[in-house]
C-alpha positions in Angstrom: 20.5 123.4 -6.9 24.3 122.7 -7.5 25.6 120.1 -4.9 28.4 119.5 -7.2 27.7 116.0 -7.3 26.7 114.1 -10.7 23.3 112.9 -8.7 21.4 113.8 -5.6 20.3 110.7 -4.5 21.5 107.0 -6.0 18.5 104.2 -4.6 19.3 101.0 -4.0 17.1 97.6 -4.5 13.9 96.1 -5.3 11.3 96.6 -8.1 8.4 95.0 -9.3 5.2 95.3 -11.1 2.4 96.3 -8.9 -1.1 95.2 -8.9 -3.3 96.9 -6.7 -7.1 95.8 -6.2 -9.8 98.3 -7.6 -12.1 97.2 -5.7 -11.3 98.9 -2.3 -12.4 97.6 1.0 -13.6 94.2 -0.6 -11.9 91.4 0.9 -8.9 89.5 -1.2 -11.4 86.6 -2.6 -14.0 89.5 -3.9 -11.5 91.2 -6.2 -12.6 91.9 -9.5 -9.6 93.5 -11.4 -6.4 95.2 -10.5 -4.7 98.2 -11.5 -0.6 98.1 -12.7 1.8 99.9 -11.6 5.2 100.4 -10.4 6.8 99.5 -7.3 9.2 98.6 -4.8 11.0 100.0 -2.2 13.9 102.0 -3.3 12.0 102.5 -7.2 9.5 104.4 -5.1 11.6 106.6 -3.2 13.6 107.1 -6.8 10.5 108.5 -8.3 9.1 110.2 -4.9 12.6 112.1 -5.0 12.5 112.7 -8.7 9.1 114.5 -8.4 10.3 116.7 -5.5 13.3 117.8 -8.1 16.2 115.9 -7.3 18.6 114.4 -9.9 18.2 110.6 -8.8 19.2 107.6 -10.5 18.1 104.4 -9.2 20.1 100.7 -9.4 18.0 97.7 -9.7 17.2 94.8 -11.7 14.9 94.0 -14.0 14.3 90.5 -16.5 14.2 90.4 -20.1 10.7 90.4 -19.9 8.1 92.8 -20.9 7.5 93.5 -16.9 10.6 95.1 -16.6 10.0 96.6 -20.3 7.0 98.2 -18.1 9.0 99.6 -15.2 11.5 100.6 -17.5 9.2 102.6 -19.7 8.0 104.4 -16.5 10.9 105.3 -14.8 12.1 106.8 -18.4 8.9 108.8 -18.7 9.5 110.4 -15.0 13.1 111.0 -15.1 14.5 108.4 -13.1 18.2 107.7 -14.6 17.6 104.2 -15.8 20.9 103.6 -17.5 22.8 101.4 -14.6 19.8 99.2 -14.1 21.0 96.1 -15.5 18.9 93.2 -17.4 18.7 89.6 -16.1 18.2 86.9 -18.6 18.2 84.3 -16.4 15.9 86.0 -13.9 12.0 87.4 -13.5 11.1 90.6 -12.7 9.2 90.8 -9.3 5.6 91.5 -8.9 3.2 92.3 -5.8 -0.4 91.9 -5.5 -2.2 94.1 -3.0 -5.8 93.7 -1.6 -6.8 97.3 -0.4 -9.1 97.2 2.9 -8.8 100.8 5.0 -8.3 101.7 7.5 -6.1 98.6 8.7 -6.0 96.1 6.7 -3.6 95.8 3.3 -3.3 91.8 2.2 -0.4 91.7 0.0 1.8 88.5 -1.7 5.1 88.9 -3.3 6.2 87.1 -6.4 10.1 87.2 -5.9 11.2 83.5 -6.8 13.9 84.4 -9.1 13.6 87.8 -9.0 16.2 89.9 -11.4 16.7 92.7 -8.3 18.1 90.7 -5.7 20.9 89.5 -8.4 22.5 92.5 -8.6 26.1 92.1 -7.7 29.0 94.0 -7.2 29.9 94.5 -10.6 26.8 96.5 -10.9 27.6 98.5 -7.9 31.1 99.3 -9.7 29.0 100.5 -12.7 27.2 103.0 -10.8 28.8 106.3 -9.7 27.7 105.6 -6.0 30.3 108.3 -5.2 29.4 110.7 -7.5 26.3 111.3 -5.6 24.9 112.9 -1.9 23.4 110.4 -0.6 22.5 106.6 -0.8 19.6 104.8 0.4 19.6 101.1 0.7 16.8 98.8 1.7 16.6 95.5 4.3 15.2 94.0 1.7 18.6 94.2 -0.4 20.4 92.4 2.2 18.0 89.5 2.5 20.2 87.2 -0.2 22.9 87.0 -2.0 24.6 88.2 -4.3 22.7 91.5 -3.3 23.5 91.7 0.3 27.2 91.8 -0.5 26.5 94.0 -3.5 24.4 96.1 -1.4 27.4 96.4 1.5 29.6 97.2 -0.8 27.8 100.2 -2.3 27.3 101.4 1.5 31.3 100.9 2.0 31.7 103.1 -1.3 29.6 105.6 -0.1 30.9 105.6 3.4 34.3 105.7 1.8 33.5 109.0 0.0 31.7 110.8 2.1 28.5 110.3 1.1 25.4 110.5 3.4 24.1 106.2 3.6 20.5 106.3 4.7 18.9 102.7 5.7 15.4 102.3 5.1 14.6 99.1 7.0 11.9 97.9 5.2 11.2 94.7 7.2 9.4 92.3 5.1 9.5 89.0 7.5 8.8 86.3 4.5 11.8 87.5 2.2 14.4 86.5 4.9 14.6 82.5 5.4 15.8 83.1 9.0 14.2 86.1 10.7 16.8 86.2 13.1 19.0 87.1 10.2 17.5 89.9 9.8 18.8 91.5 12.8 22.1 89.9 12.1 22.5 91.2 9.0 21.2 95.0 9.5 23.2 95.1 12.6 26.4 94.4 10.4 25.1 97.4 8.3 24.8 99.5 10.5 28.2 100.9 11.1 28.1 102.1 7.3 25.1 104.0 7.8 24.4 107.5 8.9 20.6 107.8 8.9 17.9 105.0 9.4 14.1 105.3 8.4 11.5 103.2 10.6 8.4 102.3 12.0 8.6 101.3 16.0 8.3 97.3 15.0 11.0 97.9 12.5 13.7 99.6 14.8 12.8 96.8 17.3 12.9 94.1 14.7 16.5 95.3 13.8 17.4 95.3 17.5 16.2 92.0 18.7 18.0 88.6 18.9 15.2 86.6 20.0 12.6 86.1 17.2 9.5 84.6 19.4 8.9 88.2 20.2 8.1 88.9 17.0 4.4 88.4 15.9 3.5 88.0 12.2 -0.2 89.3 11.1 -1.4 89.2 7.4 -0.7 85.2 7.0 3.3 86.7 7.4 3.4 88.6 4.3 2.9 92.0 4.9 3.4 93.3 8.3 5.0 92.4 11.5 4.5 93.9 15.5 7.7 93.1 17.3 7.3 93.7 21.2 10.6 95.8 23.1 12.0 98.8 23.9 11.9 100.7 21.6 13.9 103.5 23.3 16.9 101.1 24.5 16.6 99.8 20.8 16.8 103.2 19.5 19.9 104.0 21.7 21.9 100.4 20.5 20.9 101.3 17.1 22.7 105.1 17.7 25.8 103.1 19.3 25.8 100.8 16.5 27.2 103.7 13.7 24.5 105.6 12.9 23.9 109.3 13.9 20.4 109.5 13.4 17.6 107.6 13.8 14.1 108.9 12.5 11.4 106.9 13.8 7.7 107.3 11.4 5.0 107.1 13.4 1.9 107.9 11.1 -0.6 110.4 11.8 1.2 111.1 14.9 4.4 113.2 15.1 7.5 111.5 13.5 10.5 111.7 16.2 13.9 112.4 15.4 17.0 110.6 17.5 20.7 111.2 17.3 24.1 110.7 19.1 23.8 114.2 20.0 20.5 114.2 21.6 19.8 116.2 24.8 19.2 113.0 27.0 16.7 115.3 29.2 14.7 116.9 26.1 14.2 113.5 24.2 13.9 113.4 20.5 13.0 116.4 18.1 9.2 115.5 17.8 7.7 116.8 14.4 4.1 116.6 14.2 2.3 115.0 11.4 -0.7 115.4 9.3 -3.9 113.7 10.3 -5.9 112.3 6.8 -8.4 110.3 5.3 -6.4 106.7 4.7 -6.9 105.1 1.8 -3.9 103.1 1.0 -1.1 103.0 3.6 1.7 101.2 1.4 4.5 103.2 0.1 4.1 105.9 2.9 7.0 105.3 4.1 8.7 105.6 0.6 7.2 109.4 0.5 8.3 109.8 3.6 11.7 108.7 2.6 11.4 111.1 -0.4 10.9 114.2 1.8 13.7 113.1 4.3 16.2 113.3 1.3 15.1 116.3 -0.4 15.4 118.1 2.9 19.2 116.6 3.4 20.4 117.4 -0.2 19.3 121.0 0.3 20.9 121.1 3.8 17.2 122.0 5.9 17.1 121.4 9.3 15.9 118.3 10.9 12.7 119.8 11.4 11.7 121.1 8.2 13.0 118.1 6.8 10.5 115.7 8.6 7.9 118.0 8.4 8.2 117.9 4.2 8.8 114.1 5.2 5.5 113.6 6.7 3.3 115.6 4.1 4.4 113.2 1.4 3.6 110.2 3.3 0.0 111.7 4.3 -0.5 112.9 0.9 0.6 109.4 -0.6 -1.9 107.2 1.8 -4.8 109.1 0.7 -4.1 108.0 -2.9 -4.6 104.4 -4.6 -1.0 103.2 -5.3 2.6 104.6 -4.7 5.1 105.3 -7.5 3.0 106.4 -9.6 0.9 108.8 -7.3 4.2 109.9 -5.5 3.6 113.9 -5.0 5.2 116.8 -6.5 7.1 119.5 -4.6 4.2 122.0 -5.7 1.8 119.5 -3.9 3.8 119.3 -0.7 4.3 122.8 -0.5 0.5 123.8 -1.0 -0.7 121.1 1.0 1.9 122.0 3.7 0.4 125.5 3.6 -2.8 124.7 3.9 -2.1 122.7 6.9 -0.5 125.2 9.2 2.9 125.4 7.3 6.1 124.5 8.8 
C-alpha cells in the first residue's frame, strides 16, 4: 500500500522478556520450566501489525543487557524498525512470568523495578518520526511514571498536531500505578489527544471512575481487575472526553463499536466474534489491536475492521504466547473464511 507516510503504525511503550509456563493448567507452584519470549504491550501489537504487512516501527526501551539483546534480536528478525529504540545503561530490561491455567485463570508477576521502557523521555520521542506515520498507539501503561507519561503525552500531542490517527490501548495493569486513582486521572488527561480507544468493559470503567473501592483486584492484584459501573454512561464521558470512537472487546462475544456519531436509537455497531478453544488469553487484545490498525491504515470500514480485529485475537488465545505467535494476514484471511467470512 502507499499511504505516503514513512511508517504505518509507530507503537508506543513497554517490553519485556516473557516467560510463559510449559506446563499448562498446573498451578504456579507445580511449574517445571518456562518458555522465552517476547512481550509487552505495544512490542506485541508492533509485531501483530508487522505480520499483517504494515510498515511499523516501534519506540521502547531496552537495558544494556543481554535481555534486551534478546528482544532486539527478535524484533530485527520480524521486521519491526528497531532503530529509535534507545539503550538504558542505568536501567533493566523488564520481564513477565506467566502461569497458564485455561480457561480462566492466567497468574502473572511483573519484574519492572527499574525497567529501561518506562525511561523513555522526550528526547526519544523527538528522535522518532511520530509524524511521519498514520497512526500511533500508546498504552496506560506508558503513562504510569515518569519520564514516560510526559514522553508518552507528548508523542500523542505530536501526532494530534499532525494529523495522525492516536489510538489508546488502555491496558490497565492495577500494580504498575502507585495510586489507582491516578489511573483515571491520568488517562482522562489523555484523552482529548486521542481518537480511538481499545478496551475490555473493566478497562473503559476503570478509566472512567473516580472512586477506587469499586474496583476489585483478582489474581493477588497482578493481573486483572473487575471494576463495577456503567459501562454505557462510561462509554458516553469517554466519547465527550476527545475521542471519536470507542471499541469495546468483549471476547468470544461480538466486539461493539461506539462513536460521537452513533445513532442513539441503534446502539453501537456490534461485530460478532469467533468462538474457540482458549488456551492462553494474554496478548488477545494486542492481536486485536493489530487488526484494528491494519483495517484503519487501509481505510476498511468499521466493520471489516473489527471483524479482522477479532480473528487475530481468537486466533492468538488458542496459541501458547503472544509476539511470537502473532498471526499472519494469510492466517486471518483463511481462518476468517473458514468461519463464515466477513
Amino acid at each position: 500500500m502507499n499511504t505516503g507516510k514513512k511508517y504505518d503504525v509507530v507503537t508506543m511503550g513497554r517490553s519485556s522478556i516473557d516467560l510463559y509456563s510449559n506446563d499448562i493448567g498446573a498451578p504456579f507452584v507445580g511449574i517445571t520450566g518456562f518458555a522465552a519470549y517476547v512481550g509487552g504491550c505495544p512490542t506485541n501489537i508492533s509485531v501483530g501489525t508487522r505480520r499483517l504487512g504494515l510498515n511499523v516501527a516501534l519506540l521502547t526501551a531496552v537495558g544494556e543487557d543481554q535481555v534486551g539483546d534478546f528482544i532486539l534480536h527478535f524484533l530485527m528478525r520480524e521486521g519491526v524498525e528497531t532503530r529509535f529504540i534507545p539503550r538504558k545503561p542505568e536501567r533493566r530490561s523488564s520481564a513477565v512470568v506467566l502461569g497458564i491455567e485455561p480457561p480462566d485463570r492466567f497468574p502473572l508477576t511483573y519484574y519492572r523495578e527499574n525497567c529501561a521502557d518506562i525511561a523513555l523521555t522526550i528526547d526519544d520521542v523527538l528522535a522518532t518520526p511520530i509524524a511521519d506515520s498514520c497512526a500511533l498507539l500508546i498504552s496506560g501503561t506508558g503513562l504510569s511514571q515518569e519520564p514516560s507519561r510526559s514522553a508518552t503525552l507528548f508523542a500523542a500531542e505530536i501526532a494530534h498536531q499532525a494529523g495522525v490517527t492516536v489510538l489508546l490501548d488502555i491496558d490497565f495493569r492495577p500494580d504498575q500505578w502507585h495510586d489507582q486513582r491516578a489511573f483515571g486521572v491520568t488517562l482522562r488527561s489523555a484523552l482529548r489527544l486521542v481518537d480511538v480507544v481499545l478496551g475490555t468493559e473493566d478497562e473503559i470503567n476503570a478509566v472512567m471512575l473516580t472512586d477506587v473501592s469499586q474496583i476489585r483486584l483478582t489474581h493477588s492484584q497482578i493481573s486483572d481487575a473487575r471494576v463495577s459501573g456503567d459501562s454505557q454512561a462510561a462509554i458516553q464521558a469517554m466519547l465527550g472526553l476527545g475521542p471519536q470512537w470507542v471499541i469495546q472487546k468483549r471476547g468470544a462475544e461480538s466486539s461493539l463499536v461506539h462513536s460521537t456519531s452513533s445513532d442513539r436509537l441503534a446502539g453501537p455497531l456490534s461485530v460478532p466474534g469467533f468462538p474457540v478453544e482458549v488456551q492462553n488469553i494474554l496478548g488477545a487484545g494486542d492481536a486485536f489491536a493489530s487488526g484494528v490498525l491494519y483495517g484503519l491504515v487501509n481505510g476498511w470500514d468499521w466493520y471489516k475492521t473489527v471483524r479482522l480485529a477479532n480473528a487475530c485475537g481468537a486466533i492468538l488465545v488458542t496459541r501458547h504466547g503472544c509476539a511470537n505467535f502473532m498471526p499472519t494476514y494469510d492466517e486471518v484471511m483463511a481462518f476468517i473464511q473458514d468461519h463464515g467470512g466477513f
